[in-house]
C-alpha positions as CSV (number, residue, x, y, z in Angstrom):
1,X,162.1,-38.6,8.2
2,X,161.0,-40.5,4.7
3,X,162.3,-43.7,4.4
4,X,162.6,-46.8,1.4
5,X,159.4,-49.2,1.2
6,X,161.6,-51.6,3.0
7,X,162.6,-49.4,6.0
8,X,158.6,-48.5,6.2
9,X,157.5,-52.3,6.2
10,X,159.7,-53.1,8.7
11,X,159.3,-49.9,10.9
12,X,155.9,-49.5,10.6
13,X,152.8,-50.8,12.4
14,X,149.7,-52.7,10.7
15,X,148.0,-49.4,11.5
16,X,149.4,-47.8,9.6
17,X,149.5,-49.5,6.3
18,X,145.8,-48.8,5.6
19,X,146.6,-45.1,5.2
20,X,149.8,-45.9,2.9
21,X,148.0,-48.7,0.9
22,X,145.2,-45.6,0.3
23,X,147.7,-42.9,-0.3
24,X,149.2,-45.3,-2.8
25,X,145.9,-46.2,-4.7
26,X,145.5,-42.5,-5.0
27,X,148.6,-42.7,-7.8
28,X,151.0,-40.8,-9.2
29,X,149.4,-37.3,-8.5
30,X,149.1,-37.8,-5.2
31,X,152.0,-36.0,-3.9
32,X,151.8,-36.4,-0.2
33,X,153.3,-39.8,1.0
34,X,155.0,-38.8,4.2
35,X,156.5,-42.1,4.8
36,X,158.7,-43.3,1.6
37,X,161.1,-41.6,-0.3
38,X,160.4,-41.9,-4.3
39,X,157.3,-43.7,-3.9
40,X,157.7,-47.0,-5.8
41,X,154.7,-48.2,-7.9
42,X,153.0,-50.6,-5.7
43,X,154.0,-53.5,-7.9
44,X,157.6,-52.3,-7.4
45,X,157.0,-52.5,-4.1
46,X,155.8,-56.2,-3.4
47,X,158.2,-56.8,-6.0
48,X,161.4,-55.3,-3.6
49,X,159.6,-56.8,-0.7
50,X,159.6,-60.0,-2.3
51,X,163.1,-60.2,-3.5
52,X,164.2,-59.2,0.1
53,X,162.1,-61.8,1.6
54,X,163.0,-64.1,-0.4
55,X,166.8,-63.2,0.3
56,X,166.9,-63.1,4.2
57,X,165.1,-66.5,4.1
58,X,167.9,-67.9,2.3
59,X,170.2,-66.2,4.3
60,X,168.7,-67.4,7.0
61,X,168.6,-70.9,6.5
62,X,172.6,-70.9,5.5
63,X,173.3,-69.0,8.7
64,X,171.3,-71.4,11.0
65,X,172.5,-74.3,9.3
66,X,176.1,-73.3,9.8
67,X,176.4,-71.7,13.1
68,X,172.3,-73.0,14.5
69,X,172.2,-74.2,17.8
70,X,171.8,-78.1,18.5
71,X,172.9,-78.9,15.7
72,X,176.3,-77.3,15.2
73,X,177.9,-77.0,11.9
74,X,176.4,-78.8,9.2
75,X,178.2,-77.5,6.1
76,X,178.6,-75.8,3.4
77,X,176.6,-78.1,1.2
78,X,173.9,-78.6,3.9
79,X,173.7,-75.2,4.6
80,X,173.0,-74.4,1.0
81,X,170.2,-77.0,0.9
82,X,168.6,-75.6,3.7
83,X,168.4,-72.1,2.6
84,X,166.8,-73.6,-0.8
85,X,163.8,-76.0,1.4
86,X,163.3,-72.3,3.5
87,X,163.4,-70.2,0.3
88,X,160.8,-72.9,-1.7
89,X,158.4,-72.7,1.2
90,X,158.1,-68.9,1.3
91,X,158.0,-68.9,-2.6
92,X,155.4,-71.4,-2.1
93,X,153.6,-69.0,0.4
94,X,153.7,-65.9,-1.5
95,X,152.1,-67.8,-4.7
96,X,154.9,-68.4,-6.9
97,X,153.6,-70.4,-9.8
98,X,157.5,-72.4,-9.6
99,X,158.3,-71.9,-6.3
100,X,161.4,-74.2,-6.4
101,X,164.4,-71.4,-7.1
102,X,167.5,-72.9,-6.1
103,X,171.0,-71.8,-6.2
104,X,174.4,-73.2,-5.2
105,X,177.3,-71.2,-4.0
């Protein structure tokens, strides 16, 4: 069954992404890459990797903020906050030059 870079990062096992890092250095006349559907350029790739990253962190931090344990429910305004500090630090991690990118909603 082929699946989207995003099902294959998250289904997959380190193994394994020797071989599709390889298969995708081979480029776009390499027709044989069992594992993803419409094989994304690999800089399409990190980049839909790192918008969904960067969008279950967020989500993340507004869901434990609100509805966390210990803590109980901190707000709406808190909540947002807290998925901004998560979101900078994994910016930060992945080597975003700005890694401050917050939003309010």
């Amino acid at each position: 069954m082929k699946r989207t870079i995003l099902e294959f990062a998250m289904h997959s096992r380190p193994l394994d992404w020797q071989k599709a890092a390889d298969q995708w250095k081979a480029g776009p006349g390499f027709d044989h890459f069992p594992a993803v559907d419409n094989r994304p350029t690999m800089d399409e790739a990190i980049s839909e990797l790192d918008a969904t990253i960067q969008g279950l962190t967020r989500l993340r931090g507004y869901l434990d903020a609100r509805y966390g344990h210990g803590c109980g429910d901190q707000g709406h305004t808190d909540a947002v906050k807290e998925a901004n500090r998560l979101t900078t630090k994994v910016r930060k991690a992945l080597g975003y030059t700005y890694p401050k990118c917050e939003v309010s909603f």
